[in-house]
N, C-alpha and C positions, 0 to 999 in steps of 0.2 A: 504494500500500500504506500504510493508514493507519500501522499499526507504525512501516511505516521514516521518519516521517517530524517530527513533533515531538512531544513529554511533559512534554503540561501537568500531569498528573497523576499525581505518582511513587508515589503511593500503590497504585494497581495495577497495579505492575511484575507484582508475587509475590499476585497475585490466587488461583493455589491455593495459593500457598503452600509450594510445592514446591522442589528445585534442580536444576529443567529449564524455568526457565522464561524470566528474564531476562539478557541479556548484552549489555552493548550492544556489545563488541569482538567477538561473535559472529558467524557468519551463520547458524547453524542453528537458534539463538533468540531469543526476542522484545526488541526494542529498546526499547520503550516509548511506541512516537506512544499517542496516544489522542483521542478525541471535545473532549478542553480543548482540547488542541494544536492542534488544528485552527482551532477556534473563535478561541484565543489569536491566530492569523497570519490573520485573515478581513480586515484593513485591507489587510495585507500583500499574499495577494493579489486584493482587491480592487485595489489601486494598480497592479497587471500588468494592470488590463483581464480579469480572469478572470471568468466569467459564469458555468461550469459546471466540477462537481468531481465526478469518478467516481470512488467508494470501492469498489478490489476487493477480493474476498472478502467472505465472509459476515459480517456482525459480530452470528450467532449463536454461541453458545458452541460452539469447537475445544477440539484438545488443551489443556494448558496449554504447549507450546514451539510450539504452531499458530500461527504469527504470520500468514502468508498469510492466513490465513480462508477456504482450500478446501476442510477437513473437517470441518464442521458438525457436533456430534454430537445436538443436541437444536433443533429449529424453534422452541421455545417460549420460548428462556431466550437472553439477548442476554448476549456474551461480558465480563465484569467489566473483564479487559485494557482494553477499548476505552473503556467508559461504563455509566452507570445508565441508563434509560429516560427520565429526567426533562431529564439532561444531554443525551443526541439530543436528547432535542424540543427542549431548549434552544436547540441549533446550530443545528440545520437552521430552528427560526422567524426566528432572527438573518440567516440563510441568504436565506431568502426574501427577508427586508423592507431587503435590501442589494442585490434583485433578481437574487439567485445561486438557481442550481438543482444539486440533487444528484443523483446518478444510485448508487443501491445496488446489491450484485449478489446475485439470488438463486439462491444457490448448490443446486441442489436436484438435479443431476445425479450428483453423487457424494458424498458423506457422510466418516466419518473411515474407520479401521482397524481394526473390533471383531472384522471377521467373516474365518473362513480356510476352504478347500476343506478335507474330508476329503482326508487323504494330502498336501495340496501345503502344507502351513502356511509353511513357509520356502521355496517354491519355484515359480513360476510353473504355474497349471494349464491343463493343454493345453483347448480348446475341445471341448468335447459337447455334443450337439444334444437331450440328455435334463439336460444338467446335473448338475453336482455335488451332494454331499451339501455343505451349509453346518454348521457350528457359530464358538461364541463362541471367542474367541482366551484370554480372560479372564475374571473373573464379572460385566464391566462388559458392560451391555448398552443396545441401543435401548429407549427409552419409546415412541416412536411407530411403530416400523415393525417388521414381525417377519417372520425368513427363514421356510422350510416346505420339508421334503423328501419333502411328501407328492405325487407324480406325478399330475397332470390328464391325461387322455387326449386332449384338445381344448383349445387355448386360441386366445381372439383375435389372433393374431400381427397386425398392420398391414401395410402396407405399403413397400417396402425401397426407397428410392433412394440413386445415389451422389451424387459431387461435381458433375458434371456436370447432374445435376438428372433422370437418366433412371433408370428404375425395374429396381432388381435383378430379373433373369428367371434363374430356376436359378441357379449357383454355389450349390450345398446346399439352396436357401430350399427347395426340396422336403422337407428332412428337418425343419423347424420345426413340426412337427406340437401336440403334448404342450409340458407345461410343469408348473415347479412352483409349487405354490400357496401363493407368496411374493410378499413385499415391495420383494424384491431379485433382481437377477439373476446368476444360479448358475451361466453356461455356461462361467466359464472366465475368464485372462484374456490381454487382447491387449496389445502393446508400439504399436502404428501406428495414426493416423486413417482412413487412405483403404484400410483391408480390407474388406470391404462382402461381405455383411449383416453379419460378425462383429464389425466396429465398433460396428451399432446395437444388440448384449445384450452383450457381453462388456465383463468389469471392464476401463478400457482401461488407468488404471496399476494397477500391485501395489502394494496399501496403500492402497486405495482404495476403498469399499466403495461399490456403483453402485444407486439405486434403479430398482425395474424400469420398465422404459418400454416396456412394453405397454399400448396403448389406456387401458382406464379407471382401471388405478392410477395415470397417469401424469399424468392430469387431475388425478384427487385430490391428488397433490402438488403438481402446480403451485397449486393454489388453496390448502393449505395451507400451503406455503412463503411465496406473496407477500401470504396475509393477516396472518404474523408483522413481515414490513414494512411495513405499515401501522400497525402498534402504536407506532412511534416517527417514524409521519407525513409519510414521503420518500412521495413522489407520483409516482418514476421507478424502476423495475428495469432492472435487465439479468441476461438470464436466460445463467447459467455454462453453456457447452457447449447450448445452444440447439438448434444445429444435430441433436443426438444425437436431439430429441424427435418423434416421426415427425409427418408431415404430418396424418395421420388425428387426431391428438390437437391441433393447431393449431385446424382444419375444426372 
């Protein structure tokens, strides 16, 4: 977690500018690492024999107390907390030519907190196979993704496997019919990984807003999400909850 880790640059502790954002005696908010800090300790650990450094969480723009980097609210805008674009490139060139390799995560599986069920806003929504109605929590919204409760009578559903790597036959997937035609997926959300198929559409934490991962939206994010990280020139992802993106969209 870069946050927790050094601050080279205390100038954007308070990058909204806010008082939810910095504390370093905290744990609920952001400490202050950032992209210097890192840079700052690259002898450091270079001198441990370090070769490779995997930065979790997105380091597109979160909340302002997002210190994790696992609710990404915008793909376009790299979060201020961390660095400028100029400062990544900066690092990770130092990075390379010390023969270190980085590994980013792109976070593209689940998003921040904007969005809430009709009826369940403060409250876990039970799983529907037609899906909930969505609206905004706030009048802060997505720029690049947008819910819809308008009902498709057909949608491409994928195909469903669990943990084991064998493929969901009934347990519901008969009722997967229809879908809404959104960005995001509306069915509900779940507390557990290993529920199957309800793991592969439903929100899996509360506060969590999940983009949909049917077939071809799911493509589109993937390529839109890891060509945001190439804009600051890491050459390695790791794709956040992987596991969740069906096979069919790998294929």
């Amino acid at each position: 977690m870069l946050d927790r880790f050094v601050n080279g640059d205390p100038t954007n502790d308070d990058a909204n500018g806010t008082a939810w954002e910095h504390d370093l005696t905290g744990t609920q908010l952001r400490h202050g690492g950032d992209i210097k800090g890192l840079q700052d300790t690259l002898d450091y650990l270079g001198g441990m024999g370090i070769k490779g450094i995997y930065l979790a969480g997105s380091p597109m723009i979160n909340f302002p107390w997002g210190a994790d980097g696992f609710s990404p609210l915008d793909f376009t805008l790299l979060d201020p907390h961390f660095a400028t674009i100029d400062a990544w490139r900066e690092c990770i060139a130092e990075m390379h030519s010390r023969g270190m390799y980085v590994v980013l995560d792109n976070t593209m599986a689940t998003l921040g907190d904007l969005i809430g069920f009709e009826g369940y806003l403060n409250v876990s929504a039970p799983l529907s196979f037609t899906e909930h109605n969505a609206m905004y929590k706030t009048s802060r919204q997505y720029h690049d993704f947008e819910f819809s409760n308008e009902m498709l009578p057909k949608c491409d559903y994928p195909r469903f496997y669990d943990d084991s790597g064998y493929e969901v036959v009934g347990n519901n997937t008969e009722y997967f019919v229809g879908c809404r035609d959104s960005d995001f997926d509306q069915y509900g959300d779940i507390a557990a990984f290993n529920i199957y198929p309800e793991v592969c559409l439903a929100v899996i934490i509360v506060g969590s807003d999940t983009n949909r991962r049917l077939v071809a939206t799911a493509n589109q994010q993937v390529r839109f999400s890891t060509g945001s990280l190439t804009r600051v020139e890491a050459i390695c992802a790791r794709k956040d909850r992987a596991f969740l993106l069906h096979s069919n969209c790998y294929a």
